[in-house]
VEXPADO-782282 format. One line per field, with one value per residue (C-alpha): x, y, z. Coordinates in steps of 0.5 Angstrom, whole numbers. Layout:
% residues N
c1: [X	...] $
c2: [Y	...] $
c3: [Z	...] $
//
This chain:
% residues 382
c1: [-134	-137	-141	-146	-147	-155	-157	-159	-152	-147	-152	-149	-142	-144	-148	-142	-137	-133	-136	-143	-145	-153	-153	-152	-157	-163	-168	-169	-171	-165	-159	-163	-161	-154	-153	-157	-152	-146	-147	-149	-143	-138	-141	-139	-132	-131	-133	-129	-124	-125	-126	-120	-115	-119	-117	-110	-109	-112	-106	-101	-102	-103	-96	-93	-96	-92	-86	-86	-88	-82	-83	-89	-91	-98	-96	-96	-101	-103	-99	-92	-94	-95	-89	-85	-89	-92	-89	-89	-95	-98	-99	-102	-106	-111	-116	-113	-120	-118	-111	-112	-117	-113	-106	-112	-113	-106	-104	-110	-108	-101	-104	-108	-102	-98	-103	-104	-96	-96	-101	-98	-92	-96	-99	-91	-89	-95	-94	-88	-88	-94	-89	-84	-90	-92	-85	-84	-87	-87	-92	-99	-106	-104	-97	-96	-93	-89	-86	-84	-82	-75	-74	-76	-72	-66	-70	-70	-78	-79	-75	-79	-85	-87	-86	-94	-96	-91	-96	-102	-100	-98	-104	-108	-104	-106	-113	-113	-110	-114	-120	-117	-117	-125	-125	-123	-126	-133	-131	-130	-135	-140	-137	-138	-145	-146	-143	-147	-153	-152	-151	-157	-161	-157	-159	-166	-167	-163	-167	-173	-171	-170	-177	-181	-177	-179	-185	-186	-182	-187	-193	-190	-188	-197	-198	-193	-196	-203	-202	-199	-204	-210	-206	-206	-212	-215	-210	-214	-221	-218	-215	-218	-225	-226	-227	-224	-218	-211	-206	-201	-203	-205	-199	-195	-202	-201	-193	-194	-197	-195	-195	-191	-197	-195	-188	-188	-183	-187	-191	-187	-190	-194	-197	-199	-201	-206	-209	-211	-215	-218	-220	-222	-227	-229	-232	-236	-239	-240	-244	-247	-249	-253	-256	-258	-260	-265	-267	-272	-278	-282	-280	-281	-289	-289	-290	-289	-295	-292	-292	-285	-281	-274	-274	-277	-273	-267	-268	-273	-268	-262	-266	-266	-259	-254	-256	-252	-244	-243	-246	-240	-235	-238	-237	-242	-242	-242	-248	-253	-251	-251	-256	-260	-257	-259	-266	-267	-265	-270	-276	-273	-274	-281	-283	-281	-285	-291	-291	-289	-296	-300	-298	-303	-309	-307	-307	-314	-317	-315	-316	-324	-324	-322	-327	-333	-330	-330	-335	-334	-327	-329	-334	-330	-325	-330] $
c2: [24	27	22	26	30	30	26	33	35	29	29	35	32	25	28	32	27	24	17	17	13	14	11	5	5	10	8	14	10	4	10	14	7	6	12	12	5	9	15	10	6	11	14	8	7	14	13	7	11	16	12	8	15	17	11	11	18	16	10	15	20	16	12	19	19	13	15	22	20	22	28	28	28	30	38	37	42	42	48	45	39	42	46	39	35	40	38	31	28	25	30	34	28	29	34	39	37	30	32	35	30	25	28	30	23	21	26	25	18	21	25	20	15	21	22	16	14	20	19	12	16	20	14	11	17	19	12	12	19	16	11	15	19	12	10	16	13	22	24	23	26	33	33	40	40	46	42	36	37	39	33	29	33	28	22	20	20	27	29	25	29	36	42	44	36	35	39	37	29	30	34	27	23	26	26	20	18	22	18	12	14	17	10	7	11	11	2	3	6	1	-4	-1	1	-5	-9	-4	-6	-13	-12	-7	-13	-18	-14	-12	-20	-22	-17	-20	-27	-24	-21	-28	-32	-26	-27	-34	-35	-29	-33	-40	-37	-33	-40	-42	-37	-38	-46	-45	-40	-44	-50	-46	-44	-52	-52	-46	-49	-56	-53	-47	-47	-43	-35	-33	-36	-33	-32	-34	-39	-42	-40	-47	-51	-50	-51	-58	-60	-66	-64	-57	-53	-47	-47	-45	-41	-38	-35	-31	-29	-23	-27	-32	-28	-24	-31	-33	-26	-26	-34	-32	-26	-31	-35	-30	-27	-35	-36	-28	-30	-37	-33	-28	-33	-38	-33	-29	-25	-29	-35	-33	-33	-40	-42	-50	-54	-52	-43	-43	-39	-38	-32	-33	-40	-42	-49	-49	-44	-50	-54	-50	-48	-54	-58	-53	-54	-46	-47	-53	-47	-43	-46	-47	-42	-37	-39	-37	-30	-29	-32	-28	-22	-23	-24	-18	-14	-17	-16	-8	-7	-10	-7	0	-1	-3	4	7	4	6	13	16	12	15	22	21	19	25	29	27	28	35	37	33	37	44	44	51	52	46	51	56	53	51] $
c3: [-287	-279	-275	-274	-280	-283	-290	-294	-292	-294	-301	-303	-304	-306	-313	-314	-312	-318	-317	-317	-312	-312	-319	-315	-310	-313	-308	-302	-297	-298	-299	-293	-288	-291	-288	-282	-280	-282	-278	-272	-273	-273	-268	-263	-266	-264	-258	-256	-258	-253	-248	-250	-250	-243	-241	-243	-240	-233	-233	-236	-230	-225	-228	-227	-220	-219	-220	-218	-211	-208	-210	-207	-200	-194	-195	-203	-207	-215	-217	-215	-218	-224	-224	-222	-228	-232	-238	-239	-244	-239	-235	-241	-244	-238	-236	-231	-226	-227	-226	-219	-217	-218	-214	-209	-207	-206	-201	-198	-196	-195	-190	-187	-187	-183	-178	-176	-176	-172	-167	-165	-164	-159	-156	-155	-152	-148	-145	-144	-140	-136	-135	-131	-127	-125	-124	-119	-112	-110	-115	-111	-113	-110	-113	-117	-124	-122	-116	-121	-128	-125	-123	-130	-134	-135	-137	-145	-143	-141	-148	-152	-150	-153	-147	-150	-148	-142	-137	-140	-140	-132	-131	-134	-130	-124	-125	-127	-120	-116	-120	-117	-111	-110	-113	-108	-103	-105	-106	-99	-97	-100	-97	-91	-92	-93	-88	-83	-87	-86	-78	-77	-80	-76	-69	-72	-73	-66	-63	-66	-64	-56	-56	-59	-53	-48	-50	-49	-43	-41	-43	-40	-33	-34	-34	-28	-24	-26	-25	-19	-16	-18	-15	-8	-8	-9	-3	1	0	3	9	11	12	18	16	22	21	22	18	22	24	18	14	19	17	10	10	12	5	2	-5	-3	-6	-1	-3	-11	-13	-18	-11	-6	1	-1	-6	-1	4	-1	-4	4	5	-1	1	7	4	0	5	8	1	-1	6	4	-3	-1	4	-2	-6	-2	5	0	2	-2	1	8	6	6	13	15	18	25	23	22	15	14	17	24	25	24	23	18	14	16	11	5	6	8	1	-2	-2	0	7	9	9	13	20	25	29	24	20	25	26	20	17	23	21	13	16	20	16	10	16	17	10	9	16	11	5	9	13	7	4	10	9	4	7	13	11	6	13	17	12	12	20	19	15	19	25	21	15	14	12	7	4	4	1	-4] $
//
């Protein structure tokens, strides 16, 4: 009896069967879940036993596979296998997508293991062949393919290498050289880039370092000089007194001081000479600016109980004046004179503003006197 035949179907043979068997079981329900466990028992073991023949013939085609493997290579296809195998059980045991799934993967690998067999093969050939190039010190980044293969024909490794690949490979080579050398060249270049940086940076600092020294030597010689300049002045105010004096002559006196102040090497003659003048000058425009300070016209309205001022007489002007240290460089017979011109020209502009003030009054007065003389212009001016 089937697995999967239905219960109303199975009856039929069963009341008709030579042995009742539904005497036996006169429930329904009872008979219909015998059956039911049967049909479902039978359909495992028919599906165990499937899967064992299935199993059975995948072992039995791939045994197959293992025999005939010499028979069978990378450029091996299903129908020739078939013709070669065709009629053995385990070839036909199995389902032919199976079969050729099966045969499929074994020339896969066979072509895989090939390809890589042959690629290692290329890969000692083509290192072998860049041997030789690299053997011949001739072959350079220029060298030309047409110009070389000449002279390579009689070694083994030339002959190991397909002609397709013979050029090709050398033209890989000659990059590759011509690689090495813009390598080495732009190395080269970096370096020397950067030697020429590090010496701009050491000239830029050594530069630097000059200009800093420069200036402070500039500062400390500003400082000699100033020093020595004030230190021949010191030596002017105590030697030269006399707004008359030479340089000629004064230039022995100043010679012979003890402590070399006319000697400095930071002053050379000009400066020296330069310095006694303005000394000299200074003389006079001290002299000049106490006189300025203390002869005023408004002290000269302070008379002393005798009728003198300090513009009329010298000697009451001497007593304001010698208590300032600016009259004891003026020798003493210039201070007279010029304190006698520092008057005179004091008076000469106080004489000025007075006229100036008397004018106007002047001309009002004549004016009154014109017009008392002609009365009748006066009123017809009116």
């Amino acid at each position: 009896m089937e697995p999967f035949v239905s219960v109303r179907k199975c009856l039929q043979y069963i009341v008709f069967h030579e042995v009742n068997l539904l005497q036996a079981i006169p429930d329904q329900s009872a008979r219909r879940a015998l059956f039911e466990h049967y049909v479902r028992t039978r359909a495992e073991e028919e599906r165990k036993e499937k899967r064992a023949a299935q199993k059975a013939a995948l072992e039995g085609f791939k045994q197959l596979l293992e025999e005939a493997k010499e028979d069978i290579d990378q450029n091996t296809d299903y129908q020739t296998f078939k013709r070669r195998w065709g009629e053995d059980p385990r070839f036909l045991a199995l389902d032919m997508r199976e079969r050729e799934h099966l045969l499929n993967e074994r020339v896969l690998l066979l072509k895989r293991s090939a390809q890589e067999k042959a690629q290692a093969q290329r890969a000692v050939t083509t290192s072998n062949f860049k041997s030789l190039l690299k053997d011949r010190e001739d072959i350079t980044s220029t060298s030309r393919w047409s110009k070389v293969k000449d002279s390579l024909r009689s070694d083994p490794r030339y002959k190991s290498v397909k002609h397709e690949d013979r050029e090709k490979l050398f033209n890989e080579y000659v990059a590759e050289l011509k690689a090495a050398v813009e390598e080495t060249a732009q190395k080269a270049k970096a370096k020397q880039d950067e030697e020429d940086k590090l010496k701009e940076r050491e000239r830029a600092l050594r530069k630097r370092k000059e200009r800093e020294e420069q200036e402070v030597e500039r500062v400390r010689q500003k400082a000699r000089r100033k020093e020595a300049v004030e230190s021949y002045q010191a030596l002017l105010v105590e030697t030269i007194k006399d707004p008359q004096a030479s340089w000629s002559e004064s230039k022995l006196k100043l010679e012979k001081d003890p402590q070399g102040r006319a000697a400095h090497p930071h002053l050379d003659k000009s400066d020296l000479e330069k310095l006694f003048r303005e000394h000299i000058k200074s003389l006079h425009e001290d002299f000049r600016a106490l006189l300025v300070d203390v002869i005023t016209s408004e002290g000269a309205s302070q008379e002393t109980e005798d009728g003198k001022t300090i513009l009329k007489s010298w000697s009451t002007a001497k007593l304001l004046l010698k208590t300032d240290p600016r009259y004891n460089k003026m020798p003493r017979k210039e201070r007279e004179a010029l304190w006698r011109r520092h008057a005179d020209e004091i008076l000469r502009k106080q004489k000025k503003d007075q006229d100036q003030g008397d004018k106007p009054a002047d001309g009002k007065s004549k004016a009154s006197m014109d017009s008392g003389k002609h009365p009748w212009r006066t009123n017809d001016r009116r």
